[in-house]
FIDO-670451 format. One record per residue: residue in one letter; residue number from 1; x, y, z of N, C-alpha, C in turn. Coordinates in steps of 0.2 Angstrom, whole numbers, plus 2048, in hexadecimal, padded with zeros to 3 digits. Example, Ala and Ser with C-alpha at 12.3 -4.5 7.8 and 13.67 -1.06 7.14 Angstrom:
BEGIN
 tilum drenvo n.c1 n.c2 n.c3 ca.c1 ca.c2 ca.c3 c.c1 c.c2 c.c3
     A      1  842  7E4  827   83E   7EA   827  842  7F0  827
     S      2  840  7F5  823   844   7FB   824  840  800  827
***
This chain:
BEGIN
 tilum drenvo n.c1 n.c2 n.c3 ca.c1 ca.c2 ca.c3 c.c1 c.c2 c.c3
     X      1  AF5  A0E  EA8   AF8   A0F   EAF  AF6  A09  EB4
     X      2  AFA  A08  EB7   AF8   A03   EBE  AF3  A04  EC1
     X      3  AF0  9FF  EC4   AEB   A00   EC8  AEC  A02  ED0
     X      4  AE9  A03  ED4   AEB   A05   EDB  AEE  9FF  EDE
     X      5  AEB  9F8  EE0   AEF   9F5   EE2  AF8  9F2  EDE
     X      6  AF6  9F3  ED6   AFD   9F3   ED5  B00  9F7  ED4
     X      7  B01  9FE  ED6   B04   A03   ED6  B07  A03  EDF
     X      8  B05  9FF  EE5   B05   9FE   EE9  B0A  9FA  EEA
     X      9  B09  9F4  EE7   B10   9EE   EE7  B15  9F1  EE1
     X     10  B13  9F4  EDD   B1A   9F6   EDA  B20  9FA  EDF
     X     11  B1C  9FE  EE2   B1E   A04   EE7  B23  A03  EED
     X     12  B1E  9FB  EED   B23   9F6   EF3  B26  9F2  EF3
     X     13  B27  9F1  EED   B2E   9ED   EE9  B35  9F2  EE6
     X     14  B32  9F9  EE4   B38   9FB   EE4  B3B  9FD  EEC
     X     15  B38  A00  EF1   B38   A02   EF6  B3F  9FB  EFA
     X     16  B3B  9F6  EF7   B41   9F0   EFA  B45  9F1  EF8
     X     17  B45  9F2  EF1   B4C   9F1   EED  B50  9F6  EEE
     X     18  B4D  9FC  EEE   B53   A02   EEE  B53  A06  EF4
     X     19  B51  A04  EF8   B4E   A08   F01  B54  A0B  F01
     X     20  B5A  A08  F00   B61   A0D   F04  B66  A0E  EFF
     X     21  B60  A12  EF9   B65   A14   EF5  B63  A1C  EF5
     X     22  B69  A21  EF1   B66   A25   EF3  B6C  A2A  EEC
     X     23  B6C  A31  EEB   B6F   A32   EE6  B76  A31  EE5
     X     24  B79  A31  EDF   B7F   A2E   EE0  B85  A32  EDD
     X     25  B81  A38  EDC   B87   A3F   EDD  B88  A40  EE4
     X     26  B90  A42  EE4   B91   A43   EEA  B93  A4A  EEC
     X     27  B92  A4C  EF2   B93   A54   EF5  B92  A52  EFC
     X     28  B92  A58  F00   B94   A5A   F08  B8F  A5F  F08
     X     29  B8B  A63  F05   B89   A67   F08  B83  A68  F01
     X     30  B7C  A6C  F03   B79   A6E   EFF  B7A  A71  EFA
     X     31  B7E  A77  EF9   B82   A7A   EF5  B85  A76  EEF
     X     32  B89  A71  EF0   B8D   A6C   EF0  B89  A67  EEA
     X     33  B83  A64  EEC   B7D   A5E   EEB  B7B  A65  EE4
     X     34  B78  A6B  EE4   B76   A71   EDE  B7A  A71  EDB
     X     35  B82  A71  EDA   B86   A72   ED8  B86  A6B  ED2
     X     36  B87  A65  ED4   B88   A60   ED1  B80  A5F  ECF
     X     37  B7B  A60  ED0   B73   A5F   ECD  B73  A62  EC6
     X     38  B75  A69  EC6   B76   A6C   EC2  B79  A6A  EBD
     X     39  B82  A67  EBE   B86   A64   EB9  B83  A5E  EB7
     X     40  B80  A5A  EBA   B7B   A52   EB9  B78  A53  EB1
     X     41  B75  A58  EB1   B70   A59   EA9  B75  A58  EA3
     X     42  B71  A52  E9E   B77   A50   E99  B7E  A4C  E9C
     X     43  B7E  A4A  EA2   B84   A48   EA2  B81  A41  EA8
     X     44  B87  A3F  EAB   B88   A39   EAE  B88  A3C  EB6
     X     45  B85  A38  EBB   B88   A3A   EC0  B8F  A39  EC1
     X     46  B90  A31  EC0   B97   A30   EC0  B9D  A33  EBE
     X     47  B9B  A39  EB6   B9E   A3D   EB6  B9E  A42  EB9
     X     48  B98  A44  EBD   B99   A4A   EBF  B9D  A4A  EC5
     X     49  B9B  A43  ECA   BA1   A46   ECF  BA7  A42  ECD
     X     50  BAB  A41  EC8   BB3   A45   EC8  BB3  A4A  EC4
     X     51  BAE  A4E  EC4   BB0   A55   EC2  BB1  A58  ECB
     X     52  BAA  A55  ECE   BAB   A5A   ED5  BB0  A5A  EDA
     X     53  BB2  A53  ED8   BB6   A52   EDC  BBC  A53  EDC
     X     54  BBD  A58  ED9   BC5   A5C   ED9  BC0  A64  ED9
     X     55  BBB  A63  ED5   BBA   A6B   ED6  BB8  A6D  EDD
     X     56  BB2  A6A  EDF   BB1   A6C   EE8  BB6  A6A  EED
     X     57  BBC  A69  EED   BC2   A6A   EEF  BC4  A71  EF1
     X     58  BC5  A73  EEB   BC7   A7A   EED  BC0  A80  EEC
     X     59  BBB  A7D  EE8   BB7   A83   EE7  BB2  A7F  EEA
     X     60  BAE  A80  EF4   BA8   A7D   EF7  BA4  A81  EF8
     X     61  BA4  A88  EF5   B9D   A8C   EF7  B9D  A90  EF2
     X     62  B97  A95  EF1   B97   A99   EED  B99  AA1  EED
     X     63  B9D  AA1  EF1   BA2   AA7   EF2  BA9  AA5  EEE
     X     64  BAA  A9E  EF1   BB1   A9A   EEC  BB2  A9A  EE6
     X     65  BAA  A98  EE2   BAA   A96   EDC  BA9  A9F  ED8
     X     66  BA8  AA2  EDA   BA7   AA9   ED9  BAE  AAD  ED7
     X     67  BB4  AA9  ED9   BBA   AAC   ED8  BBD  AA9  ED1
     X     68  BB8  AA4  ECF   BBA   AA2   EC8  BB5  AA7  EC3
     X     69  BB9  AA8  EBD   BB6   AAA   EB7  BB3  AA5  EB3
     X     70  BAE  AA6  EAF   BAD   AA1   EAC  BB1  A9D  EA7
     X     71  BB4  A9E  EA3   BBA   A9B   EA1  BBE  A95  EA3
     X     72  BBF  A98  EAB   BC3   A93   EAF  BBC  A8F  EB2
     X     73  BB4  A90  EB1   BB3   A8A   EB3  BB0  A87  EAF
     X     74  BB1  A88  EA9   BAD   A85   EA4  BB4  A7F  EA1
     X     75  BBB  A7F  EA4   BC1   A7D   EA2  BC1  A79  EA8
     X     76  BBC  A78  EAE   BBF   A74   EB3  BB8  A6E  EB1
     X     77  BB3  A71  EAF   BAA   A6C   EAC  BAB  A6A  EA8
     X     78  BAF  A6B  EA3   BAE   A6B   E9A  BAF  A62  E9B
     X     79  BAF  A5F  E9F   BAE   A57   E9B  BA4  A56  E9F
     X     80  BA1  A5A  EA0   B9B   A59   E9F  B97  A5C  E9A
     X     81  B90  A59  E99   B8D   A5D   E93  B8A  A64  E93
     X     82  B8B  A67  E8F   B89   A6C   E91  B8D  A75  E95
     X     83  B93  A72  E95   B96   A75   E9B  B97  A7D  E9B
     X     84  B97  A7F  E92   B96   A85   E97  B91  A88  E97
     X     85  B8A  A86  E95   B83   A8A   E97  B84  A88  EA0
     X     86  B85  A83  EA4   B88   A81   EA8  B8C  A85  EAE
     X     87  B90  A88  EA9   B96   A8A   EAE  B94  A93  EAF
     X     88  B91  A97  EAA   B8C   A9B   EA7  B87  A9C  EAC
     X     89  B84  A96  EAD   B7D   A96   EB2  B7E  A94  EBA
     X     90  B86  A91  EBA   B86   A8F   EC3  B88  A95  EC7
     X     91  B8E  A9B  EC3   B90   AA0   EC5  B8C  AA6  EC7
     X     92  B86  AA7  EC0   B81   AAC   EC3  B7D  AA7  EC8
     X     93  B7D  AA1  EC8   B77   A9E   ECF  B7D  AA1  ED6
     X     94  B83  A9E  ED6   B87   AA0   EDC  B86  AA8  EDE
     X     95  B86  AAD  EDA   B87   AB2   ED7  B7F  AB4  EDC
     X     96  B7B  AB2  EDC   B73   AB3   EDD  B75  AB1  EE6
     X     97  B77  AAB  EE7   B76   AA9   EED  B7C  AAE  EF2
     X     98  B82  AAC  EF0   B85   AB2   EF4  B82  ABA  EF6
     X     99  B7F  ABB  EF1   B7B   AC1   EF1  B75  AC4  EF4
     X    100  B72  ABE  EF4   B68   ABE   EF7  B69  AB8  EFC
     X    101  B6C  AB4  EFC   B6D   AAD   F03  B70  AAC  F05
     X    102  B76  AB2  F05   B7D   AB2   F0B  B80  AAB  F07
     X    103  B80  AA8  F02   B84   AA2   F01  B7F  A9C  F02
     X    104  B7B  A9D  F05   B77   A97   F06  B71  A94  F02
     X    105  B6F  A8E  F00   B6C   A8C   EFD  B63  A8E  EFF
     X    106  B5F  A91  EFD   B59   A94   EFC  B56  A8D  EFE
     X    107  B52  A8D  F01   B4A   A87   F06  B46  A85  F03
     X    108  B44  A8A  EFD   B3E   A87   EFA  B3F  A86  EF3
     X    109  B3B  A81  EF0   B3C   A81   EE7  B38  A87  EE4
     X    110  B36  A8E  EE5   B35   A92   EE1  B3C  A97  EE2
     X    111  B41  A98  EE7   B44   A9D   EE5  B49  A98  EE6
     X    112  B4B  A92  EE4   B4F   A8E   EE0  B50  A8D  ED9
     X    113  B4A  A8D  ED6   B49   A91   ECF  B4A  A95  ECC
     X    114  B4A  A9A  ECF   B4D   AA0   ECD  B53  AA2  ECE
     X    115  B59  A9C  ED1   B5F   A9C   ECE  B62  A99  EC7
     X    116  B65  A9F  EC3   B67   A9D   EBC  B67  A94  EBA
     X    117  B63  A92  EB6   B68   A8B   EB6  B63  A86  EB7
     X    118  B5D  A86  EBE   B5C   A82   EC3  B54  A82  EC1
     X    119  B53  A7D  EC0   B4C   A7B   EBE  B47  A77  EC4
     X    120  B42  A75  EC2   B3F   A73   EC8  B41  A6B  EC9
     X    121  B43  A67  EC3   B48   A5F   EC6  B4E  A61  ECB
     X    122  B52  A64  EC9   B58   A68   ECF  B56  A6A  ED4
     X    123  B50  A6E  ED3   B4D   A70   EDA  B4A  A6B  EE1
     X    124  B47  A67  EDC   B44   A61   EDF  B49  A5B  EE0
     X    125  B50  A5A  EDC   B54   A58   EDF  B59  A5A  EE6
     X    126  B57  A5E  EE5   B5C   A61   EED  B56  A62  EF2
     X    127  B51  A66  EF2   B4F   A67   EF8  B4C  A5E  EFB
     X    128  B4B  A5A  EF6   B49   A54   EF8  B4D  A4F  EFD
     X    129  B54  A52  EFC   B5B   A4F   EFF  B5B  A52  F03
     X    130  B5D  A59  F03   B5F   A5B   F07  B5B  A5E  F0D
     X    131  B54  A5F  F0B   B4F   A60   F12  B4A  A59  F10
     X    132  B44  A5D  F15   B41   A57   F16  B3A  A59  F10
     X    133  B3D  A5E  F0D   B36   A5E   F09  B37  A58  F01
     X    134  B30  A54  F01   B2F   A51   EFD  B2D  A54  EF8
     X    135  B32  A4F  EF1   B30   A53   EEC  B30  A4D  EE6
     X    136  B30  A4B  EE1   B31   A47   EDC  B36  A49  ED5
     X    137  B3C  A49  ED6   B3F   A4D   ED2  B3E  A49  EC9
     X    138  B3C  A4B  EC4   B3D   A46   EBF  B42  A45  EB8
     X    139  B45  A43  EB9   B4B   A41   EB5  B4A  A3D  EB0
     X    140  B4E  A3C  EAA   B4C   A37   EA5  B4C  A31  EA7
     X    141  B4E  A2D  EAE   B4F   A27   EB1  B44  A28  EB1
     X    142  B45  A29  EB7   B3E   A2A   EBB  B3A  A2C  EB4
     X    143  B39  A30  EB0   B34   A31   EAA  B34  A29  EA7
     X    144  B39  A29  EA3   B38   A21   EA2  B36  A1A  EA6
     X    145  B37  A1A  EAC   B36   A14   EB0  B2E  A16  EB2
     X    146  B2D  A1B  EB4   B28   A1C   EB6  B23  A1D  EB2
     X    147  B22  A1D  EAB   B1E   A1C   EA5  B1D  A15  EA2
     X    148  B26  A11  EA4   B26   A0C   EA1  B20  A09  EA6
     X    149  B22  A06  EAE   B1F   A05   EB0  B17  A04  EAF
     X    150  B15  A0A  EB0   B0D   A0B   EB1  B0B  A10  EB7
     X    151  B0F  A13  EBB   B0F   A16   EC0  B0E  A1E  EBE
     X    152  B0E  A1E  EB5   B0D   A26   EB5  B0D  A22  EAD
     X    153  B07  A27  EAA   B07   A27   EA3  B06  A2E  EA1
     X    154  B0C  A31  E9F   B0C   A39   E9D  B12  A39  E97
     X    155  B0F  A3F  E95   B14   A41   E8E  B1A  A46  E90
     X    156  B19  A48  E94   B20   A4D   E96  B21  A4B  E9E
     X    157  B29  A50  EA1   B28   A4B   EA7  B23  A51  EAD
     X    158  B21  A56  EAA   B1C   A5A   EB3  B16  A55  EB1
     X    159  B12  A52  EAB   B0D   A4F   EAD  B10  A48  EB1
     X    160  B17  A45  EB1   B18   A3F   EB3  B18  A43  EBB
     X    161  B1D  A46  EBD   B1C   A49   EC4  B16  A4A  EC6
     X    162  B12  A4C  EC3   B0A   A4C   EC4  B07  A48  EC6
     X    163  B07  A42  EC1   B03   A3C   EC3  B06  A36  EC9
     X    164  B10  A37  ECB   B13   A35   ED0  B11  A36  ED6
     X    165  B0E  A3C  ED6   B0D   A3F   EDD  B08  A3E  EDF
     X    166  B01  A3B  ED8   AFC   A3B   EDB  AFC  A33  EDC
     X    167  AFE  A2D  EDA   B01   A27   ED8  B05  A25  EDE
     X    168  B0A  A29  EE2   B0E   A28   EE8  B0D  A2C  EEF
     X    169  B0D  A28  EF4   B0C   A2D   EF9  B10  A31  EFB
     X    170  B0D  A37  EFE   B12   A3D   EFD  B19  A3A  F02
     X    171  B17  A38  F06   B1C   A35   F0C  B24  A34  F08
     X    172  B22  A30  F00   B29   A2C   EFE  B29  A2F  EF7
     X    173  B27  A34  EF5   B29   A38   EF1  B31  A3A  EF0
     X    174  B34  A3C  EF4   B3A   A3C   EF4  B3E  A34  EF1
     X    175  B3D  A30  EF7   B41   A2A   EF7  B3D  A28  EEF
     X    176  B39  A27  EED   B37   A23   EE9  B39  A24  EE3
     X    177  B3E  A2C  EE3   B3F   A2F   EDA  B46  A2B  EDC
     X    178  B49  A2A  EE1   B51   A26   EE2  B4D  A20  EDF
     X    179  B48  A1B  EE1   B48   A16   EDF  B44  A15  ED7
     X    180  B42  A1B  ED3   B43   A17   ECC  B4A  A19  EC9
     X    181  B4F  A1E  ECB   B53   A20   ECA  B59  A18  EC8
     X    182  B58  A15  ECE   B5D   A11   ECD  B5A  A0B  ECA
     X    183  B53  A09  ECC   B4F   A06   EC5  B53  A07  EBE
     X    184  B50  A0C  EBD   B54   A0E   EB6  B5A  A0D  EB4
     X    185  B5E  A11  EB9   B67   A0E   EB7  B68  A05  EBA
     X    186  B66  A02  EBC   B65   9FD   EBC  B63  9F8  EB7
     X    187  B5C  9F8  EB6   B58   9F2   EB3  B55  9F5  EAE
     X    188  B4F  9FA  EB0   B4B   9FE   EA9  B52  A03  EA6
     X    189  B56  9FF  EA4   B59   A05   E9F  B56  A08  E98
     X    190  B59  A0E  E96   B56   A10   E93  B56  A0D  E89
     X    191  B5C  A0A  E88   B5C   A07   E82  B5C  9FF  E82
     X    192  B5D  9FA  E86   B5D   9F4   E87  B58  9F4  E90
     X    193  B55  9F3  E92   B51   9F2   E96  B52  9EC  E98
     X    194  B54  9E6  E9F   B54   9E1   EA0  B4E  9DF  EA4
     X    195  B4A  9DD  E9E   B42   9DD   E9D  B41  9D5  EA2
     X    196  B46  9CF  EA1   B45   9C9   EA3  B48  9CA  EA9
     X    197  B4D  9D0  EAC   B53   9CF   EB4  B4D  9D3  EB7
     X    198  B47  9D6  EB5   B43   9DA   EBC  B3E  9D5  EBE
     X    199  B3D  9DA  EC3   B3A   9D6   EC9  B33  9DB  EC9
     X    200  B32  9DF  EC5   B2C   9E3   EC4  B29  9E1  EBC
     X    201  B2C  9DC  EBA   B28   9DA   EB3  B22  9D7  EB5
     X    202  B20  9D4  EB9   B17   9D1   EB9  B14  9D8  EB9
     X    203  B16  9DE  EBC   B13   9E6   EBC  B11  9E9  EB6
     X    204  B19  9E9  EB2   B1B   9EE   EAD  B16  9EF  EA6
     X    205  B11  9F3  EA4   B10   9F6   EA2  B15  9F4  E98
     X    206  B1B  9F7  E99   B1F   9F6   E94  B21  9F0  E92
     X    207  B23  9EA  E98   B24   9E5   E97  B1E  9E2  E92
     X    208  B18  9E3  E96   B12   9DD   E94  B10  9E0  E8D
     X    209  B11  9E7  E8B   B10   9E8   E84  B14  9E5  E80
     X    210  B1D  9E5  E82   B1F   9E4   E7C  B21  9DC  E7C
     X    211  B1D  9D6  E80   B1A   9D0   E81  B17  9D0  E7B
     X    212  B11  9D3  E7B   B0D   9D2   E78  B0D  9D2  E70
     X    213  B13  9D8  E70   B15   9D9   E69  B1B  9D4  E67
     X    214  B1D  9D2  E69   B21   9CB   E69  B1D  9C6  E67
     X    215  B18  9C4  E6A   B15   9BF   E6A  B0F  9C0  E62
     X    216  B0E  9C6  E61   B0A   9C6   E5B  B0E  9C7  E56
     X    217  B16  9C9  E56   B1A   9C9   E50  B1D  9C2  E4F
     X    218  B1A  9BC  E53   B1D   9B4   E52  B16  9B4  E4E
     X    219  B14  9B4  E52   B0D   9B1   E4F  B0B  9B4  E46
     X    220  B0D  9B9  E45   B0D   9BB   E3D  B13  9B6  E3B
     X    221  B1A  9B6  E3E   B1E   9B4   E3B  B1C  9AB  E3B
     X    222  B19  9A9  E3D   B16   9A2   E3E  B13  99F  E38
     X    223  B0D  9A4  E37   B07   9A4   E34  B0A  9A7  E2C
     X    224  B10  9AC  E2D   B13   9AC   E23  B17  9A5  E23
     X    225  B1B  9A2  E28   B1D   99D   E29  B1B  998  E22
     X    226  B12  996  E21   B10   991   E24  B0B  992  E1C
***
């Protein structure tokens, strides 16, 4: 893992680079932002909003979406992954909130949880956005950037949330999960990494290992060479 100084400039170079980036599913409203978090798992965002964006047209709330059976909305998601464990779990969530929160979106990530479907990365994605509560949502970008780096060294992602939060100040806990996010769809990708186009490789943890192993697989290959 990084050391505290460079866990500090890594923090401030992405902070330059991605300051005014921010999620890139689109919605109007809370509701809206759960709805698409939820669809996001296994799938793209890109795909997900042109799915939304015909569906929250006509269905914007969870009284709307309520009027569909499941059938018909597993027939409007079906080009995302998963869609009808999906279509299954948005309906009893809508179902919960029209019921217990007048249609409204619940404040806190314990009874955001306990809508069908909604885990604590979903939960921590929306209340991050949508209020001022900080949280570190971790997705397979952030798990991998954040490992790759050195800014967290865990085997699953709540030790990686664990070790981010104690690694970042709680202040940019929210902004920060936007900025491995686009790190990773950017540069740290997940099957070709563009290990020579970053500007956090004198940092990276992954970079200088797999240097290393570059550089000792020449040198065997020199040495049979010879």
């Amino acid at each position: 893992m990084l050391d505290k100084k460079d866990l500090r400039r890594v923090l401030t170079i992405l902070r330059h680079h991605y300051q005014d980036y921010s999620t890139a599913l689109r919605y109007h409203s809370p509701f809206q932002l759960l709805i698409s978090t939820m669809l996001s798992a296994q799938s793209t965002d890109r795909q997900v909003n042109i799915v939304t964006k015909n569906l929250f047209r006509r269905y914007s709330s969870p009284k709307k979406f309520l009027k569909l059976d499941i059938a018909q909305l597993e027939q409007k998601i079906k080009t995302v992954g998963l869609y009808k464990t999906k279509a299954r779990n948005i309906l009893a969530s809508c179902k919960v909130l029209v019921e217990r929160y007048n249609g409204q979106i619940p404040g806190s990530r314990e009874e955001l949880m306990q809508l069908p479907g909604v885990g604590r990365k979903t939960a921590n994605v929306v209340l991050s956005i949508t209020t001022d509560f900080q949280a570190i949502a971790v997705d397979t970008h952030v798990f991998r950037v954040a490992n790759r780096l050195g800014l967290a060294e865990a085997k699953n992602v709540r030790q990686t949330e664990n070790q981010l939060m104690s690694n970042i100040p709680e202040k940019d806990w929210s902004a920060a999960h936007h900025w491995l996010i686009w790190h990773g769809r950017k540069i740290c990708q997940a099957r070709r990494p563009l290990c020579t186009a970053c500007f956090l490789s004198n940092y990276c943890r992954y970079y200088q290992s797999q240097s290393v192993m570059i550089k000792n697989e020449q040198t065997k290959a020199k040495f049979s060479a010879e």
